[in-house]
C-alpha positions in Angstrom: -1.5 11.4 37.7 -0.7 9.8 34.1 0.6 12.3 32.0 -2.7 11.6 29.2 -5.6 12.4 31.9 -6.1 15.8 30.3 -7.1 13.3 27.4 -9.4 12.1 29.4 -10.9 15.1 31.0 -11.3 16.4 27.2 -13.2 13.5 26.2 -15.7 13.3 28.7 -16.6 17.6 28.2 -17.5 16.4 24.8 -20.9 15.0 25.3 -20.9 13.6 21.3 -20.8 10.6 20.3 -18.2 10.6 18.0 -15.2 13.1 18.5 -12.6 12.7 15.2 -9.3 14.2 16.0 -5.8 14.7 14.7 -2.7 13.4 16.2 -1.9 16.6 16.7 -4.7 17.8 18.2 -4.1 15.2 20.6 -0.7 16.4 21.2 -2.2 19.3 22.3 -5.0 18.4 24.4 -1.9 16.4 26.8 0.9 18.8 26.6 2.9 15.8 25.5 4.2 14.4 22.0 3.2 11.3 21.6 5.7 8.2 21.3 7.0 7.0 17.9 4.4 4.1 18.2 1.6 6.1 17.4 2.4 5.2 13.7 1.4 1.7 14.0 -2.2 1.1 14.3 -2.4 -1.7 17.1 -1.1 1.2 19.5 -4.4 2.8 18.7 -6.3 -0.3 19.5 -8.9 -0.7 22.2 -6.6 -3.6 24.4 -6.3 -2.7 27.7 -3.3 -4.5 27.6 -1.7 -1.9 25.0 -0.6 1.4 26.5 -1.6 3.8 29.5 -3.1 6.2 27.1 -6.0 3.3 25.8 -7.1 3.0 29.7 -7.4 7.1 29.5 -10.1 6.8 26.7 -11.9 4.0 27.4 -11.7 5.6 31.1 -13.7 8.6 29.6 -15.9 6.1 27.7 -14.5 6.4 24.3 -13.1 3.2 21.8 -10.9 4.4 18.5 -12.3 3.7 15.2 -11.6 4.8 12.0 -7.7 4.6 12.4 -5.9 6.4 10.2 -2.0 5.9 10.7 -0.8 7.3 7.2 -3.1 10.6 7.7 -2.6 10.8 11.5 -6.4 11.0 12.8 -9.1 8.6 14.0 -12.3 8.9 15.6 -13.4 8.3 19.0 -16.6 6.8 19.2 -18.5 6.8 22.7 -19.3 3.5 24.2 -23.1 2.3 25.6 -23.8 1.7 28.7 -24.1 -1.9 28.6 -20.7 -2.1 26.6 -19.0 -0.2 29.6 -20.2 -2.5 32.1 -18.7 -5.8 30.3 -22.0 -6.9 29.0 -21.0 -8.1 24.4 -21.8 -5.6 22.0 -25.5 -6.8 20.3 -24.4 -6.2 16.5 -20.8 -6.2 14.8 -17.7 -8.3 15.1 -15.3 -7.7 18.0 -12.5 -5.6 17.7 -10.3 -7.5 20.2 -10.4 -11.5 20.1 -11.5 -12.8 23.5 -8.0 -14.1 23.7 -6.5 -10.5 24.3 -9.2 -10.6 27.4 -7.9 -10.5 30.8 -10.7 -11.9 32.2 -12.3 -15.9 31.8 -13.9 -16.2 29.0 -15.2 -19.6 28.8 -18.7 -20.4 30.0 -18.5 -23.5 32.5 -21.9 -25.8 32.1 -23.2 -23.7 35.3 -23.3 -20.5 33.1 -20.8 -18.7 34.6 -17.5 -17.7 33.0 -14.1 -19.9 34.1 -10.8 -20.2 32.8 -10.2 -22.8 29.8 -9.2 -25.9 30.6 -5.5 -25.8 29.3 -5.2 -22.5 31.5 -2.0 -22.8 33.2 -1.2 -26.4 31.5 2.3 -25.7 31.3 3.2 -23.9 34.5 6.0 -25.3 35.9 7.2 -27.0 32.7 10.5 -25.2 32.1 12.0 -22.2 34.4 14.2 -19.2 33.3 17.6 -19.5 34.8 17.6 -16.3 37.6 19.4 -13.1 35.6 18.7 -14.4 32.4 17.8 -11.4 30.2 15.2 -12.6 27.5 15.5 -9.5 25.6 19.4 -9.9 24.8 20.6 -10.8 21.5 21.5 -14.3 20.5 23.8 -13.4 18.0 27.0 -10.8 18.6 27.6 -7.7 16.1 30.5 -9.6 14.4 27.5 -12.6 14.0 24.8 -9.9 12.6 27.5 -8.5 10.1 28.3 -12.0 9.0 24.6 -13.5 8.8 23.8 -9.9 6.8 26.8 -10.7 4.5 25.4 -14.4 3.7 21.9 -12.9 3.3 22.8 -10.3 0.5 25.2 -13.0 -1.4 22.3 -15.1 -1.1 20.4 -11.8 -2.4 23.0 -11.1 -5.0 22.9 -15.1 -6.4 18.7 -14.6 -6.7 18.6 -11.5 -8.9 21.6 -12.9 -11.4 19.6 -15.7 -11.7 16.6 -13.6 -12.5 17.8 -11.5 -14.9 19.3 -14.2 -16.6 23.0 -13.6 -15.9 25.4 -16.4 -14.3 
């Protein structure tokens, strides 16, 4: 059980079509504060790809709109049939580029979706050395600290030559 399915179950009692809420008042609906990175709106976007709690709501057959990160609330807006399914919205932009999709998204001359042809166009180009840690810093503390110390010199140089002094 994800710890945000009582998000879920919320959502679907509603029956509205729009349901604006607080952070906080979804805080309280999961029994859970959420993480720090519900201050930056593309958590709040409607990517499956984003965070468990966006499957919850589209789950319950909500999207987010209106996000308002400064003021802490947004609105969740109740998705059509059709839209659930798969099947393009009929008016509007999309909110997520067909990039961000998952699935194909490139209609082959049958009609039927299939990958694009540079899919995969670079498998086996390079490999990743096993136990290589990509998240590791290039640079070592004393290597920060010294790079910081060039970048405020650097700093220091700009605003004496903007204020006129040498």
């Amino acid at each position: 059980m994800n710890k945000y399915d009582r998000l879920k179950a919320f959502l679907r009692q509603q029956g509205r079509e729009s349901v604006p809420m607080t952070f906080a008042e979804i805080e309280q609906v999961v029994g859970v504060k959420l993480p720090k990175s519900q201050n930056y709106q593309a958590w709040w976007s409607n990517s499956t790809s984003n965070n468990v709690m966006t499957q919850v709501w589209l789950d319950a057959g909500y999207r987010t709109e209106q996000v308002d990160v400064a003021n802490g609330r947004l609105v969740f807006r109740r998705v059509a049939a059709a839209e659930k399914l798969g099947a393009p919205r009929a008016t509007g932009m999309r909110e997520e580029p067909s990039m961000f999709r998952s699935e194909p998204h490139v209609t082959a001359p049958d009609g039927k979706l299939a990958h694009h042809p540079a899919f995969g166009a670079l498998k086996g180009m390079f490999t990743i050395a096993p136990g290589t840690d990509l998240t590791a810093s290039v640079y070592t503390d004393e290597e920060w600290a010294e790079i910081e110390k060039e970048i405020e010199a650097d700093w220091d140089e700009i605003e004496r030559g903007m204020s006129g002094r040498t």
